[in-house]
C-alpha positions, 0 to 999 in steps of 0.5 A: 500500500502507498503513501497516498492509499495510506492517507486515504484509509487513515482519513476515511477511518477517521471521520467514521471514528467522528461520526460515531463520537458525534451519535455517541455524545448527542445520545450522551447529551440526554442523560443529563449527567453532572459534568462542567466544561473548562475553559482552556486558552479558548478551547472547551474541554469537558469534565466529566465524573467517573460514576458517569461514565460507567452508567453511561457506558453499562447503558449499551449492554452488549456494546458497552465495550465498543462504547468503552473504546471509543471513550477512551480513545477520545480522552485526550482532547474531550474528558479530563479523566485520568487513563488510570481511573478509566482502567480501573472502572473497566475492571469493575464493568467487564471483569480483569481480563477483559477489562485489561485488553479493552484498555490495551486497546484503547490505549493504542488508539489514544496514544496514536490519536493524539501523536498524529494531532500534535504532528498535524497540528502543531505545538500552538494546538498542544499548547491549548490543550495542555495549557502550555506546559508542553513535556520536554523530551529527550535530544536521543529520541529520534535515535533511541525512541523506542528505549525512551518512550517504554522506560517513561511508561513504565515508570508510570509518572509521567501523565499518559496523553500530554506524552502522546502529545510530547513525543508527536511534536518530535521527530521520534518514529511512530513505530518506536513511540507506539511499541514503546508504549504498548509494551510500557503500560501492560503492566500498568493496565493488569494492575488497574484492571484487578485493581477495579474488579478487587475493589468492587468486591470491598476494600481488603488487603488483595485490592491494594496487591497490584497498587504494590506491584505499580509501586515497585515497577514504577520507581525502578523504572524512573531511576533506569530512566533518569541513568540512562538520560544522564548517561546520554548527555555525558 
């Protein structure tokens, strides 16, 4: 398949994908649910609560999980959600292994998302979204993207869109930046995902055993970060 083909599919995907947001958010617009727009650089973000969006999602019965995606997906420029508590309440709906590829899934199509926004559109676009505090990146990650961009998901510290945005805005292939995250969150998205299961079951010791895996994969991964980045600018 060419370049031009590419763009085709690419272009006709997306205004499919635009299409069911559009249905998705008018039938959304009639359940009156609490949630309050932010006004960001003049661009209208929605906050929406948690509880919200589960009962909004269970609404779709057997295609809740098509509906999950597509929220999820469309996280980075339209709800002001973490990625963690999305995962989380995806345990408590579809059960953890279910809940862990939906989100996997997700993850995929909204990190690529907002990678090929901030290509397409720029930083001044970024900058509205993130209020102007654009993630600084690397010098190596045109060379090293790959390493990079897996040890900075896994230390799970660094917030999972205004990344996706970062490392669009860069030079970084798209093949390294999306291998690197979708092997840098797995372990991230099996925690949440036992996490939100467990705690529909009640708070007990066994809720908080993935809390303690993140707690331990997280800092270790940051110091390997940290070591590797000031290893590169000697």
């Amino acid at each position: 398949m060419n370049s031009k083909a590419k763009k085709i599919l690419m272009y006709v995907c997306l205004i499919i994908f635009i299409m069911l947001a559009i249905i998705l958010a008018f039938k959304f617009n009639r359940y009156h649910l609490g949630r309050v727009w932010h006004k960001v650089n003049g661009l209208r973000i929605l906050h929406i609560r948690t509880k919200d969006i589960k009962r909004y999602i269970l609404s779709y019965g057997e295609f809740a999980a098509v509906v999950f995606v597509i929220i999820y997906s469309l996280k980075p420029i339209l709800f002001v959600v973490p990625a963690s508590l999305l995962s989380i309440m995806a345990g408590g709906i579809f059960g953890p292994w279910k809940a862990f590829l939906l989100s996997m899934i997700s993850c995929f199509f909204s990190a690529t998302f907002a990678f090929f926004l901030a290509k397409q559109l720029g930083k001044p676009f970024v900058d509205k979204i993130l209020k102007g505090k654009v993630m600084k990146l690397h010098g190596e990650i045109e060379k090293h993207g790959f390493i990079i961009m897996l040890l900075m998901r896994l230390s799970f510290i660094f917030a999972y869109d205004p990344l996706s945005y970062a490392a669009g805005l860069t030079s970084m292939k798209y093949k390294d930046f999306i291998l690197g995250t979708v092997i840098g969150i797995m372990p991230e998205m099996i925690c949440y995902s036992f996490m939100g299961k467990n705690f529909e079951k009640g708070f007990s010791l066994r809720s908080f055993f993935p809390l303690i895996i993140i707690l331990i994969i997280a800092p270790t991964a940051a110091v390997i970060y940290k070591r590797y980045k000031s290893k590169s600018n000697t």
